[in-house]
PyMOL CGO cylinders between C-alpha atoms (Angstrom):
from pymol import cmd
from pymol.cgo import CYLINDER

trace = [
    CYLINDER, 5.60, -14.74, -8.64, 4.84, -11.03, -10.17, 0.3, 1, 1, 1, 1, 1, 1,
    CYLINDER, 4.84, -11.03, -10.17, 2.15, -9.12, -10.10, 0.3, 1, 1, 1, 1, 1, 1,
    CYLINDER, 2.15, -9.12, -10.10, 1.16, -9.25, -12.97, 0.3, 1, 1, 1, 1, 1, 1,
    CYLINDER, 1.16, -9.25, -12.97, 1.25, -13.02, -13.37, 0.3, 1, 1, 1, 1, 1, 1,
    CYLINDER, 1.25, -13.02, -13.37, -1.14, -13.00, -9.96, 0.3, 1, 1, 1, 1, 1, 1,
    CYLINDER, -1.14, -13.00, -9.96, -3.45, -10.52, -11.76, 0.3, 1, 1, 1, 1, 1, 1,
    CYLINDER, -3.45, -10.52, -11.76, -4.34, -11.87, -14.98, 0.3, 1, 1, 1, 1, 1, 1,
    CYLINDER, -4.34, -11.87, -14.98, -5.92, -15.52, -13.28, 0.3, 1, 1, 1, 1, 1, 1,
    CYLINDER, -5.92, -15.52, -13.28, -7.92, -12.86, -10.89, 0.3, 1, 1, 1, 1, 1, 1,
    CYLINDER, -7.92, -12.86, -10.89, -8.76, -10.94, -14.19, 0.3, 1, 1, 1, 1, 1, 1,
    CYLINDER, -8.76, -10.94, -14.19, -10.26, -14.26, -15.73, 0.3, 1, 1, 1, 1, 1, 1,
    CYLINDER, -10.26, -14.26, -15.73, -11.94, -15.11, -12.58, 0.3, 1, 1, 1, 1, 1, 1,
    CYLINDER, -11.94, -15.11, -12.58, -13.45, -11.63, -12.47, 0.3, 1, 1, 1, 1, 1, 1,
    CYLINDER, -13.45, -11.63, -12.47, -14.60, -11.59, -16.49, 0.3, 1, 1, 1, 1, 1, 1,
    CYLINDER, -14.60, -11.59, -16.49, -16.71, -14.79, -15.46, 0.3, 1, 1, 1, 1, 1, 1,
    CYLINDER, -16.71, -14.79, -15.46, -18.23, -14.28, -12.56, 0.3, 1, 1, 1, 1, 1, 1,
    CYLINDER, -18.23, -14.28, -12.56, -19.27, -11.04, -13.87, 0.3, 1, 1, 1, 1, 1, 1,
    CYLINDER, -19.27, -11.04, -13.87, -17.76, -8.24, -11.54, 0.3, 1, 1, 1, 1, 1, 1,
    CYLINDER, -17.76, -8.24, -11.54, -17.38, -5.12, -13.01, 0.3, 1, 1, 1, 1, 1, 1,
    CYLINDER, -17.38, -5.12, -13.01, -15.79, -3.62, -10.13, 0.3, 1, 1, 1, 1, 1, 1,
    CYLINDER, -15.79, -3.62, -10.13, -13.34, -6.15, -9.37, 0.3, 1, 1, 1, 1, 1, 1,
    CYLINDER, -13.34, -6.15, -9.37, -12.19, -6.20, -13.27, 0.3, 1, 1, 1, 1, 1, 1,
    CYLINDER, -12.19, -6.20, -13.27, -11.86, -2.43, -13.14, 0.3, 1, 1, 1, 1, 1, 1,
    CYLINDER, -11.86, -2.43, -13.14, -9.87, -2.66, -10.38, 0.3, 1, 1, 1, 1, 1, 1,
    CYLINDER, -9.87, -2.66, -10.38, -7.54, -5.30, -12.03, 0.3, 1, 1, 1, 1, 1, 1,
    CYLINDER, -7.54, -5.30, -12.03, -7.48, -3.66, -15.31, 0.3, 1, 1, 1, 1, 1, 1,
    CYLINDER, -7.48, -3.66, -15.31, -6.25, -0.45, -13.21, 0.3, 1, 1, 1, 1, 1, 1,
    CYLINDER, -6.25, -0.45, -13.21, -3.86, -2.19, -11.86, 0.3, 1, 1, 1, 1, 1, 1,
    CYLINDER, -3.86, -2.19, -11.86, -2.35, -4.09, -14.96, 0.3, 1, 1, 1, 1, 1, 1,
    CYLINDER, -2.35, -4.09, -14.96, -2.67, -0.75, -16.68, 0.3, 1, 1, 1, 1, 1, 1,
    CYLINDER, -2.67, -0.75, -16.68, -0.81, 1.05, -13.69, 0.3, 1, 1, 1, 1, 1, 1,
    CYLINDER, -0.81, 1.05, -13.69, 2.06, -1.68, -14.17, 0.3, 1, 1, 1, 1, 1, 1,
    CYLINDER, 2.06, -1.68, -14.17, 2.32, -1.49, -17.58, 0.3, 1, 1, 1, 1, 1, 1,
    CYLINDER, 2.32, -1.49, -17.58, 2.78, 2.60, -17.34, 0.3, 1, 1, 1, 1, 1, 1,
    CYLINDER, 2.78, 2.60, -17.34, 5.22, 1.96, -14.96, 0.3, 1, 1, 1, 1, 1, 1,
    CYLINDER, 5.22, 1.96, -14.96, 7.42, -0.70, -16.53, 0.3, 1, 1, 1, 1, 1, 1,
    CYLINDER, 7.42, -0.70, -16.53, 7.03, 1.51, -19.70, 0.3, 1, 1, 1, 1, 1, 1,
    CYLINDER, 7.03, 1.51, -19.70, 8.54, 4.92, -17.84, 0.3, 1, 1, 1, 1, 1, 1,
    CYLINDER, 8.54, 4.92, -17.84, 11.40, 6.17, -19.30, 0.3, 1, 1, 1, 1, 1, 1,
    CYLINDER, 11.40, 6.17, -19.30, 14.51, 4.81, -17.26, 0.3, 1, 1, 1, 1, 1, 1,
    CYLINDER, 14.51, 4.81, -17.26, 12.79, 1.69, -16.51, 0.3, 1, 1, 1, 1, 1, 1,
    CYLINDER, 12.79, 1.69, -16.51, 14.53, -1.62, -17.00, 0.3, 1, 1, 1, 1, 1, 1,
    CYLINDER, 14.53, -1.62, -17.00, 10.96, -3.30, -17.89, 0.3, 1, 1, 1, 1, 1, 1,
    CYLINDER, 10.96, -3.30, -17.89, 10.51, -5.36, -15.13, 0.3, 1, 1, 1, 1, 1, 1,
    CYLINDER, 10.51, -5.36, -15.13, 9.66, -3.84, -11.88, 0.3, 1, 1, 1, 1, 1, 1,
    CYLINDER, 9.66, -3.84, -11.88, 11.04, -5.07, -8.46, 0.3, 1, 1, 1, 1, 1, 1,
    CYLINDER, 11.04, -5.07, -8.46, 8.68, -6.71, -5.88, 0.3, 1, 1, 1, 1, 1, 1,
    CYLINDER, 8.68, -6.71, -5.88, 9.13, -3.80, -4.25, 0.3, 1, 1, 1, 1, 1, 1,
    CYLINDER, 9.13, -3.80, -4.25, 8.10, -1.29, -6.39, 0.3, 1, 1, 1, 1, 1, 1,
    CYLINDER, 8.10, -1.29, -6.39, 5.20, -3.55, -7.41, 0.3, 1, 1, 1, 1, 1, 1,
    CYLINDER, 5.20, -3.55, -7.41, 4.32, -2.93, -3.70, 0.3, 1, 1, 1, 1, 1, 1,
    CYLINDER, 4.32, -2.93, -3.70, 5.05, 1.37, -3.90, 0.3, 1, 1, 1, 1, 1, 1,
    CYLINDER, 5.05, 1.37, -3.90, 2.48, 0.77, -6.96, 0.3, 1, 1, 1, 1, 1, 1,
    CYLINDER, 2.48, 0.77, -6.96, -0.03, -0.95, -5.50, 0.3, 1, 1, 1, 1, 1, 1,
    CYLINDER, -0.03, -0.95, -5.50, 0.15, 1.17, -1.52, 0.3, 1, 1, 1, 1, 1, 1,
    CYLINDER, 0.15, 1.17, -1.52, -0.08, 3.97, -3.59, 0.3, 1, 1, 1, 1, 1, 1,
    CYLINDER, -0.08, 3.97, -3.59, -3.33, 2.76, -5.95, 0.3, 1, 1, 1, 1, 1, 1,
    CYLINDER, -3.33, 2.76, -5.95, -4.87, 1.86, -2.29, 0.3, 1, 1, 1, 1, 1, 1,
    CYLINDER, -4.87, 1.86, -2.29, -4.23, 5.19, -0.91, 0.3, 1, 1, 1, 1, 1, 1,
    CYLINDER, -4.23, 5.19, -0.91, -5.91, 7.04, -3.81, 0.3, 1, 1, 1, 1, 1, 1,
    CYLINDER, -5.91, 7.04, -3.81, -8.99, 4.82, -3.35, 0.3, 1, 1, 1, 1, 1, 1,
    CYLINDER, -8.99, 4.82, -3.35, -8.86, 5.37, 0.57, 0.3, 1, 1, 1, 1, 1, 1,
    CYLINDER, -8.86, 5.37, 0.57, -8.68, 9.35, -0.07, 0.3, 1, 1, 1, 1, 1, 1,
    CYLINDER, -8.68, 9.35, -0.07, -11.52, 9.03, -2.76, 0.3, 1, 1, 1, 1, 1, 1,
    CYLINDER, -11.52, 9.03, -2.76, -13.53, 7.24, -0.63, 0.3, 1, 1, 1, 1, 1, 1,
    CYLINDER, -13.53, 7.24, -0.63, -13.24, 9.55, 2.18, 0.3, 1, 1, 1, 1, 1, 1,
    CYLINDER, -13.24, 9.55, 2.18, -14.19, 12.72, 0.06, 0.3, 1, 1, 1, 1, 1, 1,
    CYLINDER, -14.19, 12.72, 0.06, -16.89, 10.95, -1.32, 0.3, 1, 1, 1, 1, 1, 1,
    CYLINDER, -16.89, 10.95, -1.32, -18.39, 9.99, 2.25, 0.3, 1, 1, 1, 1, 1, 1,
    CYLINDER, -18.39, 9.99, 2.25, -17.95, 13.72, 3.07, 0.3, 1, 1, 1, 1, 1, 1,
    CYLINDER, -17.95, 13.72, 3.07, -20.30, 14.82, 0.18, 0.3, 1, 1, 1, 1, 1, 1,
    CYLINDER, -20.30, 14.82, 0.18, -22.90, 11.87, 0.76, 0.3, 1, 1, 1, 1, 1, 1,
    CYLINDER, -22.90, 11.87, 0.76, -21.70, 10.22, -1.79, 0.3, 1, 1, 1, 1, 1, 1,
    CYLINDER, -21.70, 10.22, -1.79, -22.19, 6.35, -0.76, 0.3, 1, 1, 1, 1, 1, 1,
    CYLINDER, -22.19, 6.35, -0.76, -22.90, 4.80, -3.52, 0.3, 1, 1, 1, 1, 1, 1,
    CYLINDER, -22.90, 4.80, -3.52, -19.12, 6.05, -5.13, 0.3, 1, 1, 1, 1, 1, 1,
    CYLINDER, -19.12, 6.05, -5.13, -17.87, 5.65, -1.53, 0.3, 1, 1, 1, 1, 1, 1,
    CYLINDER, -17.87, 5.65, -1.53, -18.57, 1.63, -1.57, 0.3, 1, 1, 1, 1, 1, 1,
    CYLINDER, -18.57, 1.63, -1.57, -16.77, 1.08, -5.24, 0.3, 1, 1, 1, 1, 1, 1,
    CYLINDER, -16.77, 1.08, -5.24, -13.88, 2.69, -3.74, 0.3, 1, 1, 1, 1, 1, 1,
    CYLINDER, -13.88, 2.69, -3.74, -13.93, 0.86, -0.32, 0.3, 1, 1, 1, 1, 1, 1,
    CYLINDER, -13.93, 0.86, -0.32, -14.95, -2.58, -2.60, 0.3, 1, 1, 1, 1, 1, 1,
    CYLINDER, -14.95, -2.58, -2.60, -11.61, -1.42, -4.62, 0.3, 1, 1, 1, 1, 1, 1,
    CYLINDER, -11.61, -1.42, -4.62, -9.29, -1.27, -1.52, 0.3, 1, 1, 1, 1, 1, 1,
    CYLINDER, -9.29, -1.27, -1.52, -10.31, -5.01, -0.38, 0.3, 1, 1, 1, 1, 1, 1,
    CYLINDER, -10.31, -5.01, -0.38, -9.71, -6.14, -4.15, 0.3, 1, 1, 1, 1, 1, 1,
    CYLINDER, -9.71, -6.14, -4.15, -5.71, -4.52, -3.78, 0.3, 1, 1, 1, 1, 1, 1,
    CYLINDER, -5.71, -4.52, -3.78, -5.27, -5.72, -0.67, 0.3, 1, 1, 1, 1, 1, 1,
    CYLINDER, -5.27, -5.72, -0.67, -5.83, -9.11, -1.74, 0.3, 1, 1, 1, 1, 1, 1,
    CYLINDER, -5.83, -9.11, -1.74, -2.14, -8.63, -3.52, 0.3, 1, 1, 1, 1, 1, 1,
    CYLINDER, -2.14, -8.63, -3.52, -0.92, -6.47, -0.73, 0.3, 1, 1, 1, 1, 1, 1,
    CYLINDER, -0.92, -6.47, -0.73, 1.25, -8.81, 1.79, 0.3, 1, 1, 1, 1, 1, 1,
    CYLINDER, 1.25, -8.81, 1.79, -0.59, -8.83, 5.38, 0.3, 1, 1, 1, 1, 1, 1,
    CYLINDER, -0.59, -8.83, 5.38, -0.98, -5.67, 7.06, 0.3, 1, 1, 1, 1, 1, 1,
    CYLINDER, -0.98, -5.67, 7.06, 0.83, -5.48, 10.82, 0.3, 1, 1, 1, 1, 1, 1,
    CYLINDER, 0.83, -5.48, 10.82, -1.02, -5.21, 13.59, 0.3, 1, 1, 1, 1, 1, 1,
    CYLINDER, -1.02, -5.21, 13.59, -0.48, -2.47, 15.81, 0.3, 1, 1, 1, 1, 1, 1,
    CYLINDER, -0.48, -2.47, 15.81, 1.50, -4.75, 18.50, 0.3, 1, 1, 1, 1, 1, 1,
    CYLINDER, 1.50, -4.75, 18.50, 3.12, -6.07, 15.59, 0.3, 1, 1, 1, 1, 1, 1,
    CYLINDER, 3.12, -6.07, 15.59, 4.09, -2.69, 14.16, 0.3, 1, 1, 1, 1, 1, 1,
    CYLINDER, 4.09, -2.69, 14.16, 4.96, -1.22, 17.66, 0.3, 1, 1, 1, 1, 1, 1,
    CYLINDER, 4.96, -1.22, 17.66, 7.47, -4.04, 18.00, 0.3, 1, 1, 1, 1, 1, 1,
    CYLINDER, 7.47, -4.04, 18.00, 9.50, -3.43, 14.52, 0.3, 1, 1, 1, 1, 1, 1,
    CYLINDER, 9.50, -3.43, 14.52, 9.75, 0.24, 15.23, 0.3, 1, 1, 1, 1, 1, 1,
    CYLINDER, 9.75, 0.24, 15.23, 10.78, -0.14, 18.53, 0.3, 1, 1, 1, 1, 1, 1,
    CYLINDER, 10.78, -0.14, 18.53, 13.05, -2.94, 17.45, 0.3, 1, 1, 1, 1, 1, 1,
    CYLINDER, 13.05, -2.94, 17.45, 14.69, -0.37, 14.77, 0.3, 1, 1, 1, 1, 1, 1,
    CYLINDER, 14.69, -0.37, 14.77, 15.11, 2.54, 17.02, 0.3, 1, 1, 1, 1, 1, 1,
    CYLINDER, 15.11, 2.54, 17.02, 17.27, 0.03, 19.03, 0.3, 1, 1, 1, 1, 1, 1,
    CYLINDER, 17.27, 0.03, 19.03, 19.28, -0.65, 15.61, 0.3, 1, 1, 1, 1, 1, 1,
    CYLINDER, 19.28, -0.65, 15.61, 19.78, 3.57, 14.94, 0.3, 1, 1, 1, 1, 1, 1,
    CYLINDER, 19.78, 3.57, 14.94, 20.43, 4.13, 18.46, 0.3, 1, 1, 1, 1, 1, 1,
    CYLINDER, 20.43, 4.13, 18.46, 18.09, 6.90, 18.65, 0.3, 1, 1, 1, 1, 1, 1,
    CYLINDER, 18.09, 6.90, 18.65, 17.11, 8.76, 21.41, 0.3, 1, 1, 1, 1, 1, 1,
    CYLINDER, 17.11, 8.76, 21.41, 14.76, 11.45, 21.36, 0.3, 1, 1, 1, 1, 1, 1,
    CYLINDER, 14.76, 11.45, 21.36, 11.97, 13.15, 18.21, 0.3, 1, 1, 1, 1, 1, 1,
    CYLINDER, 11.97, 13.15, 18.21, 15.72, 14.58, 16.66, 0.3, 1, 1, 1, 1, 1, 1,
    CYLINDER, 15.72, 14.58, 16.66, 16.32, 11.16, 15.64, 0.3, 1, 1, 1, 1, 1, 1,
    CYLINDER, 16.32, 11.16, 15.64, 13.19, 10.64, 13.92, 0.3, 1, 1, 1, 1, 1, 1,
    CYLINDER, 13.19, 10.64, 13.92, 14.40, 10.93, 10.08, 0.3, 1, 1, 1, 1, 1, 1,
    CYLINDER, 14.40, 10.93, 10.08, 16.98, 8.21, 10.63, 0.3, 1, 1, 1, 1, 1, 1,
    CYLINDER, 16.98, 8.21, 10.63, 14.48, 6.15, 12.08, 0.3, 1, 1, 1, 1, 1, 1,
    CYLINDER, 14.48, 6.15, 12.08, 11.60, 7.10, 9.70, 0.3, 1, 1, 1, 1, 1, 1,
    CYLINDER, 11.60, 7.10, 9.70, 14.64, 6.22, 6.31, 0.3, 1, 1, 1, 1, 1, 1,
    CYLINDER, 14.64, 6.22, 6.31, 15.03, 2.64, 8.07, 0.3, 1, 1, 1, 1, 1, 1,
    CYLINDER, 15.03, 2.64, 8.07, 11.34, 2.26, 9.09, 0.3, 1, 1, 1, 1, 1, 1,
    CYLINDER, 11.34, 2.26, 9.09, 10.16, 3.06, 5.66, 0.3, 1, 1, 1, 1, 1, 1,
    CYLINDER, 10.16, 3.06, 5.66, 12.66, 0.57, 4.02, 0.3, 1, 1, 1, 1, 1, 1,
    CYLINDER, 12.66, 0.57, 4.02, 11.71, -2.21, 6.19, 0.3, 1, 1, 1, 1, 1, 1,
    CYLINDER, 11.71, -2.21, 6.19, 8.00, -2.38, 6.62, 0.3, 1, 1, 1, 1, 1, 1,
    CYLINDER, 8.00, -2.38, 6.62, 7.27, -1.30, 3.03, 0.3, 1, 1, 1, 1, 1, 1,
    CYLINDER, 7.27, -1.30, 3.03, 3.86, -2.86, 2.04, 0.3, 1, 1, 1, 1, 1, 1,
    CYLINDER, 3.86, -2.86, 2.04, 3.57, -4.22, 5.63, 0.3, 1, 1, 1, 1, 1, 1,
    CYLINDER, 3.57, -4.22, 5.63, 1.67, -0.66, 7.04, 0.3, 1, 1, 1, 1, 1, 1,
    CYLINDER, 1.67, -0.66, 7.04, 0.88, 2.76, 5.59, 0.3, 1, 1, 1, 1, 1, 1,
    CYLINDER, 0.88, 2.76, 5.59, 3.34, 5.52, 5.96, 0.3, 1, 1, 1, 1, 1, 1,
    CYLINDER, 3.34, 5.52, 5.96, 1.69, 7.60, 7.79, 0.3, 1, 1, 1, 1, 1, 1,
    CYLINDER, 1.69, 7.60, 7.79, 0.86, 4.48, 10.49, 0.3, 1, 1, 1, 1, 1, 1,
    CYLINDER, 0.86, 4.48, 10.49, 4.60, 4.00, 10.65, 0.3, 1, 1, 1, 1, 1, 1,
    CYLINDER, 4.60, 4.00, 10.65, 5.58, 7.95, 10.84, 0.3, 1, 1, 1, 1, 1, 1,
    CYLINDER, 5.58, 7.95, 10.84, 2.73, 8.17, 13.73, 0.3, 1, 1, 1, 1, 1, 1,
    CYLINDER, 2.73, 8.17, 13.73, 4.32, 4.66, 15.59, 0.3, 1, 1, 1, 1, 1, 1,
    CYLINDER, 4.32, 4.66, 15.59, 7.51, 6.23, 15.24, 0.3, 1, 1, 1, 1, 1, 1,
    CYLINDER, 7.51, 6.23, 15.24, 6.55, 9.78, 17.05, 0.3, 1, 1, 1, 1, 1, 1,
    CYLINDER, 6.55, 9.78, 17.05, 4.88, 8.30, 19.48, 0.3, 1, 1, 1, 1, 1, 1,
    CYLINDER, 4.88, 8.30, 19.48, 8.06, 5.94, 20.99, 0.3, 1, 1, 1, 1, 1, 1,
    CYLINDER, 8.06, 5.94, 20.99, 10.42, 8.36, 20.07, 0.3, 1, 1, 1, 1, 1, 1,
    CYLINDER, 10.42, 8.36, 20.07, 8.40, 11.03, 22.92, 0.3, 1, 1, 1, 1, 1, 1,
    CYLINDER, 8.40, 11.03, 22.92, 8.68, 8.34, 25.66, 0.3, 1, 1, 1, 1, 1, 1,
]
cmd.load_cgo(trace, "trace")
């Protein structure tokens, strides 16, 4: 099922209950996808993947906003972005833990072979691949420093 096939029902539910934050949100997104599938080079449809870069990356910006806004005492801003983050990761697949996360990395260091922080961009390219969606980059770049110093 794509995304945007998930977001339009959500959109509906949204319009009737009233919630101006979570339509914004979900007219972002649709409006994000639609840019996106309209790129030059694009085939139209966009991969599940991709759907996944668009939507990690849509979180991050609200994440970052959020954060600046906290820093200039800005909470009333800061909660629409934080509300924003909990509407995108409702179409976000489930987050790994940090066992969870600790396991895959350590699992694909196995797979490269790797040995030591010189090894890191091999493990990083595979790491990045696989657990797409599944944890932030800069969780999985973190996870993947600390094992490789053991």
């Amino acid at each position: 099922m794509s995304l945007k096939s998930k977001i339009m029902p959500a959109m509906k539910e949204a319009m009737k209950a009233k919630d101006k934050v979570a339509l914004e949100t979900l007219r972002a997104i649709k409006a994000e996808l639609m840019l996106a599938e309209t790129a030059s080079g694009s085939s139209g449809e966009l991969a599940e993947g991709d759907e996944i870069k668009l939507l990690m990356k849509m979180m991050k910006q609200r994440k970052d906003a959020a954060a600046i806004y906290i820093e200039q005492g800005r909470a009333d801003l800061a909660d629409d972005e934080i509300v924003q983050t909990k509407i995108l990761d409702q179409f976000l697949p489930k987050q790994l833990s940090v066992e969870e996360l600790e396991r895959a990395v350590a699992q694909i260091i196995l797979k490269v072979g790797a040995s030591g922080p010189a090894d890191m961009g091999k493990v990083m390219g595979l790491s990045s691949k696989e657990l797409a969606g599944k944890a932030e980059g800069r969780t999985i770049a973190n996870m993947v420093k600390t094992l490789l110093n053991k």
